[in-house]
Every structure is written in C-alpha cells, then in structure tokens.
C-alpha positions, 0 to 999 in steps of 0.5 A, a space after each residue: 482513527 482519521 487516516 487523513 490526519 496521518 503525516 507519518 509512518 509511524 502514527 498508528 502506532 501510538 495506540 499501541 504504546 503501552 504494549 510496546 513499553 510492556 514488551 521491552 520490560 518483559 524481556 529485561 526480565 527474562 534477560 536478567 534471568 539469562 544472566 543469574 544462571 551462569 553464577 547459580 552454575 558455577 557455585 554448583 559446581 565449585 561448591 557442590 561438585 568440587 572435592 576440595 569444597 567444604 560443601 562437598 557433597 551437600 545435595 541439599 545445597 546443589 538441589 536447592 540452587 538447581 531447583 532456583 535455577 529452574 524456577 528463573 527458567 519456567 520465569 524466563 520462558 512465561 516471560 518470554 512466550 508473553 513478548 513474544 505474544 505482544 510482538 507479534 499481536 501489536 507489529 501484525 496490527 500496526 502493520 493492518 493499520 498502517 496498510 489501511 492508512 496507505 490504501 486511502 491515502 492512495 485513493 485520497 489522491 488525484 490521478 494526476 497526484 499518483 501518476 506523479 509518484 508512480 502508481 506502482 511505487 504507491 502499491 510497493 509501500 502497501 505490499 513491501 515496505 509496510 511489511 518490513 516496517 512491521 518486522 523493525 517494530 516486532 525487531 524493536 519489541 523483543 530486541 531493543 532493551 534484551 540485547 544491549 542489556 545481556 551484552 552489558 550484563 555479561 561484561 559486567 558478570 564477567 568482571 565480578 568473576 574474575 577482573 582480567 578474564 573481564 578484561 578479556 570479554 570486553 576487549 572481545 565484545 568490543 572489536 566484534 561491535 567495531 566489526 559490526 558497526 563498519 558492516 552495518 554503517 555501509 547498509 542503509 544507502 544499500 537498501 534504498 538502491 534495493 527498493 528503488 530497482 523493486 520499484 523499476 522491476 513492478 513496473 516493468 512487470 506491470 507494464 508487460 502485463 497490461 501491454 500485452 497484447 501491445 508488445 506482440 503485436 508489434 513483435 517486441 517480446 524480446 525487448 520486453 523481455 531483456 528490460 525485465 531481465 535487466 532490471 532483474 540483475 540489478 535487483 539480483 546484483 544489489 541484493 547480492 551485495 547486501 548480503 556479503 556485506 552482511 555475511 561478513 558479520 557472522 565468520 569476524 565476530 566467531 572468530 573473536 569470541 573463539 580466540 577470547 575462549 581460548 585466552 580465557 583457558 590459556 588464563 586458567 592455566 595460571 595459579 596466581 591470585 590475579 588469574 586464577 580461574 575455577 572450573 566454575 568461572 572458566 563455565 561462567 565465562 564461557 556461557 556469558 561469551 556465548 551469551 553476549 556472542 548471540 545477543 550480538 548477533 542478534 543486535 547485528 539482526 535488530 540493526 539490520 531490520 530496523 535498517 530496512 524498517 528506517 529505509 521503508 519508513 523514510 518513503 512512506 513519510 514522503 508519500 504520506 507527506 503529499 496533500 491532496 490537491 483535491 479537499 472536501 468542503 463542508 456544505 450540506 444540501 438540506 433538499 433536492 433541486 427542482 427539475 430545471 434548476 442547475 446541477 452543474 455550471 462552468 463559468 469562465 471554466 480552464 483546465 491546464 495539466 501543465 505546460 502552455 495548451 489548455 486542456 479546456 479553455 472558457 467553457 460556459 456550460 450548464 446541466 440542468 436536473 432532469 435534461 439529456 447533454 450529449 457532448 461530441 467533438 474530436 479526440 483530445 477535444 476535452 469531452 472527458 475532462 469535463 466529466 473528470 472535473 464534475 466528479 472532482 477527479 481535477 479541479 480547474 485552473 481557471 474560472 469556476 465551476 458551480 453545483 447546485 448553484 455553490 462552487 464545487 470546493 464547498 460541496 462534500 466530495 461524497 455528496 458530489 460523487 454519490 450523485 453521480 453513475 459513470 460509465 467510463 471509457 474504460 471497460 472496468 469489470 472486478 474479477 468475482 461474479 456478474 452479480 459482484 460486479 453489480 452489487 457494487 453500483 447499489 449493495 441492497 439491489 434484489 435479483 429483480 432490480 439486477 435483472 431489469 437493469 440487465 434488460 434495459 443495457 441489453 446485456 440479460 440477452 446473453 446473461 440469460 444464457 448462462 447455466 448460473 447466470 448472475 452467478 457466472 464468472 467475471 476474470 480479471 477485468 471482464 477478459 471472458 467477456 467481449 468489448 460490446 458485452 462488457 460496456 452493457 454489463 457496465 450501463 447496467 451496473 450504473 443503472 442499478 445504482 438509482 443515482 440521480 445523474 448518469 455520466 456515459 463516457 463514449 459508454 456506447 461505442 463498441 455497440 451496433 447502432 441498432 442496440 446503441 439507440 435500444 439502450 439510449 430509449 431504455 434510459 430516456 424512459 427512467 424518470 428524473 434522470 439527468 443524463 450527460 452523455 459523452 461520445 464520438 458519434 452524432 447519432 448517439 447524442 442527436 436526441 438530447 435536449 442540449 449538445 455542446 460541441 467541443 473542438 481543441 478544448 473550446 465550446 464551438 457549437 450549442 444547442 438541439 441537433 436540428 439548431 447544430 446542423 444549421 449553425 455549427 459546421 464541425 458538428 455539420 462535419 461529424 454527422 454527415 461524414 458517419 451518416 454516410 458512412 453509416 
C-alpha cells in the first residue's frame, strides 16, 4: 500500500471489506438465534409444564424443544467466537496500518509543515486517535447489524405474543431511545474539546521534559508545574463531564424498562381476550425487555465509541489532507560525476520563512565533487539553512538550486539524502547501544569498520575503556555521554556510512583545538570526499579549498584563508578576534 496515496482515515481499511461485511452477517445469526429462545421457552412451559395443556407431560415434546434450544446455542456461541475473532484481527490490523500511514506521513512532511501542526499534536494521532478509531471499527464489526436487529426483533416478537403487551415494549423501547439520543447528541463536540486539552497537556509535559534543565536554572519549577496541573484540571473537568453525561444513560433507561415489566404483569392480571397473558408470554416478554434493554445499551456504547472514533477520524482526515511541500522528482543518474564537477550549485538562491527578512538573500554558491567548503559566519547568518535546503529539508524561495548539474526538484529525494552523511548541530544519540547507534550510518558495517570510524572521530579513546565497549549503553539522547563524546560518537556514526558527501554542522564545536584539527586530518585522508564543513570557528575551516563567508543571509567573502584575510574584513574579524583569544 502506497501510504502517500492515502487522503483518509479510513483508506487501509478497504483491504479488509469482506472481513468487515462478514462480521455483521455472523452476528445476525447469532442474533436471530438470541430471538427464536424465548418462544422455544414460552412453549416448554405453556405446553410442556402446564397442567391444563394437552401435552402435559409429554417429555419428548420438552426434550426435543430444549435440545433445539441447545443447538441454536452451540450455533449462537461458534457464531459469535467467529466475529469476535475477526473483530478483533481486522480492527488490530487496521489500526497497524493506520499507524504506519501516520508515521510516514509525519516524516513526509517538512519541518516547517510539522511545526505548524504541532508535533505533539501529529504524535497523539499515532498513540490515541488512532486507537480509538480502532475501538469504532471493532464497535461497528460486532454491534452495527446485532444491536438494531434485537431491538427490532424484540418489538416485533413482542407484538406476535400479545398485540398490547407489544404496545408496551415499544412505548418502553422508544423513550429509552429519545433518552439515549438527547444524552448522545450532546457528546461529539465534548470529546473534540477532550482531544484538544490531550493535546495541550502532551506538550506541556514534553516541554517540561526537554526544558528541564532550563526550567531550573532559571527557578521556574513551580510555574511549570501549575501550568501542567492547569492544563490537567481542564482535561479532568471535560472528561468529567463527558462521563455524567453519559451516566445519565444507564439509571433513565432501567428505569423505563422496569416500569414496562411491571405494566407488563400488571396485564397479566387481566383474563380477557385482549390481554390475556400466559406464564410463557409474561418469560418471553421479560427476556425480549431484558433483550432489547441490553442491545440498547450496548447501541448507546456503539454510538458512544464511534462518537470518540468519528472525532479522531475527523483530525486524522485533516492531517492526512496536508500535502508535503517537499515532492520527490523522478530523475535517475545512470553514473557518478567526476571529480571537479558540481554536485551542488545556488543561483540567484532565496530563502524566506515568512514575513519580510530573508533567511538567505542571492546566495551563488557552488560544491564541487572531491573539494573541502567550509561555511563561517555569525548566528542567524544562514550556515545551516544552506545544508537544510541541500538535504531538501526546505526548498528556496527564490532563484535555483542545481544537483548534479539538474534542478533539486527533479532529482529523487532518496537519491539526494542517501549522498549525504550529517553531523548535526544537534547531538542525536538513540537509546539502545554504541553499536546500534552506528549500525545506523551503514547496516552491514563489521566491528573493523566500527572500530576505525571510532578512531579517526577519536572517540575509540574512551569507547576502548568500556567493559562491553560497543555493547556499552547509550540512555536516551546520548544523556551518559558528555558534549565532546557525544559530537565524536556522531562524526563516527557519519563516517561509517561511506557516503560520498559529508555535511558537518558546527559537528566540532565542544571539541579542544588540538582534537578539532586530529579529526579534521583523519577526514581529509579519506579519498573522493566532499566535505561541507559548517562552524563558527576560523581555525576549523582555514584548511579548506573554498570558504564562503555569510553575514545576515548574504555571501560577503570567498575564497582560501590566505585570499579572506586579504579581502574580507568580517572573516579578517572572526580569526583574529579567536586567535587571540585562543
């Protein structure tokens, strides 16, 4: 299943149709069964048990109808284990795949696209609504046809047995539906409201988590802390609501069905022709009462789930109505470029997030295969726009952008990104084990390759000192590990992958200067690498065959260290301001 292709919530569910028609049909069955019972009981005992029958003692008649009735039992139970069974298989499978679908359309989505919708808000349909669109369809599966079916059944049975006692089960039946549809009418916008404070407290808890260590240092624990709890009333008041709404339900409609047993022997009091009732009708009627009581409530929690299920549904729709902004093309590159020839070049290039700066403003800018860049300027200059718009994690604005001599658009995404090793500002480390971690620059690496990657990032100087060393444990985003080891374990992890261009985002930065210029010699010895080489320091990029110099989104200087220190007065700026305070 193309999960691009998917527009709505309930699109991997097609597959499963025939399943999904099956179910229903398998619980008519058994409800038609539920139905015939109370008849085959009320002739046992009017006919078989009653003193005044003609078959009065006739064994063979009772054991025959109690051996019928035993029979659509086995046929009501295997009947019933069997939609069950498909229930259960096709909603946990609808709800696998469903899940899926929302997971890759998050990562088919820019940044900028899921920090619009709120990544937290993406994440919830993936943990919550998916699984209460799972419970609407199991809901739908076993109760859709069995419920409305028993209900009608029973009046009509009811009415067979004796025309004014039917009269009865329906006027009962009827109000307990008007009760039910008023309680149930007011629940839909409820649970939306429900959803939406989920959302809230899931990024406020998130918040709390990531920005620890924020929070204390600046002694804001406690305002933390009554936001969450805030946003945790409003959620505990709205979900407190919903449930006395709800809890109207069950006391209202007992209430009725009693009062419509007790008419019910109040008419079997009676011996004329219109309302007399046998000890067999007055059972029959009682169990299609309790019947058609429990298939009502049992709507009430079909109505109430495919409620929640409709809701969740509706916010998946939208988020899977969001296109990607950022489309693959179809180009395919039958052979390698040369060393020399461009793998990357701006023209014109303009980068806007919205409103009236520029991120980046007519950067020309070309990366040859084989050549060291290295990219310097102040914060906020664009260093790491530029790497963002080569993986195509953005596309400009304006102007163009070329790879491999074609415009970016055209080229395949994987083909793009799978040229291209990042170390990112970010120091990203999966909880799970050094070697997990760099199993994922390269799947089929051996513990050689892992090991020399190690060495030239330097960071086998202290993986060597673990007991299990590769095997050691990485917590949750690298926390075991400090700033320094963290960025080594990374530079490793990229240069185990073997791709043929390496993208370091000030990857260097918590470094010393003397294992800053170890690892940039330990990569400058790897043959056929272009290397793009991001940072905030003069120092780390001076050896680089081509420097372009970015200030306030512009290119402002080009060329060698020796040509920048001649022509450029920023870079001029930056390298003797840290070489003196270096």
């Amino acid at each position: 299943m193309d999960t691009r292709n998917v527009k709505k919530a309930f699109g991997p569910l097609k597959k499963y149709r025939v399943k999904v028609v099956l179910a229903p049909i398998f619980k008519l069955v058994e409800a038609v069964t539920e139905l015939i019972v109370p008849i085959l009981v009320s002739a046992i005992i009017d006919n078989g048990l009653d003193p005044d029958s003609a078959r009065y003692g006739d064994w063979g008649y009772v054991i025959t109808l109690a051996c019928i009735m035993f029979g659509l039992a086995i046929l009501g139970f295997s009947v019933t284990m069997i939609t069950q069974y498909l229930a259960a298989r096709v909603s946990s499978d609808y709800s696998y795949d469903l899940k899926k679908v929302l997971y890759e359309r998050i990562h088919l989505l820019s940044p900028k696209q899921l920090d619009d919708y709120g990544r937290n808000k993406a994440l919830n349909l993936v943990n919550n609504d998916a699984f209460l669109v799972q419970n609407g369809v199991q809901m739908l599966m076993r109760l859709i046809v069995r419920a409305p079916f028993l209900i009608l059944g029973s009046i009509i049975a009811s009415f067979l047995v004796n025309p004014l006692a039917g009269c009865v089960v329906l006027g009962a039946l009827a109000l307990s539906g008007a009760v039910i549809g008023i309680v149930v009418s007011c629940t839909p916008k409820q649970y939306a409201k429900l959803q939406h404070e989920l959302d809230i407290i899931s990024s406020r808890g998130e918040d709390g988590i990531v920005g620890a260590r924020v929070v204390r240092s600046f002694n804001k624990e406690g305002k933390e802390r009554e936001e969450f709890r805030s946003a945790s009333e409003r959620y505990r008041k709205q979900a407190l609501l919903i449930s006395r709404i709800n809890a109207l339900i069950n006391p209202m409609t007992f209430a009725l069905i009693n009062a419509a047993i007790l008419l019910i022997f109040y008419l079997g009091n009676f011996h004329s022709d219109s309302t007399s009732l046998s000890v067999g009708n007055i059972v029959a009627l009682m169990n299609y009462l309790t019947t058609s009581l429990a298939a009502l409530i049992m709507f009430t929690r079909l109505i109430t789930s495919v409620s929640k299920a409709f809701t969740s549904k509706k916010r998946i729709d939208d988020f899977l109505s969001i296109e990607p902004d950022i489309v693959s093309g179809d180009r395919v590159f039958q052979s390698e470029i040369q060393n020399g020839e461009p793998y990357f070049e701006f023209k014109g290039a303009s980068m806007n997030f919205g409103g009236e700066n520029y991120a980046l403003k007519d950067i020309n800018l070309t990366i040859k295969k084989g050549e060291s860049v290295g990219i310097i300027g102040g914060t906020g200059s664009g260093k790491s726009t530029l790497l963002n718009l080569m993986e195509r994690f953005f596309d400009l604005s304006e102007g163009e952008l070329l790879f491999r001599g074609y415009p970016i658009k055209e080229s395949k995404l994987e083909d793009v990104r799978s040229s291209i090793a990042l170390v990112s500002q970010k120091k990203q480390l999966f909880r799970g084990s050094i070697r997990s971690n760099l199993l994922l620059g390269r799947e089929d690496a051996t513990e050689e390759e892992m090991i020399q990657a190690l060495k030239d990032s330097l960071a086998y100087e202290f993986v060597s000192r673990y007991k299990d060393g590769l095997d050691h444990e990485v917590e949750e985003g690298g926390q075991n590990f400090s700033g320094g080891q963290k960025q080594r374990l990374l530079i490793a992890r990229a240069l185990l992958s073997s791709r043929p261009i390496l993208f370091l985002d000030d990857a260097t930065s918590a470094l010393d200067y003397k294992s800053d210029l170890m690892v940039r010699q330990n990569i400058a010895k790897k043959q056929g690498l272009t290397l793009v080489m991001v940072s905030q320091r003069a120092t780390s990029i001076k050896d680089c065959d081509d420097i372009y110099v970015l200030d306030a989104g512009r290119v402002v200087g080009e060329g060698s260290h020796e040509q920048l220190l001649a022509s450029c007065p920023i870079y001029q700026e930056i390298y003797e301001t840290q070489v003196k305070t270096k």
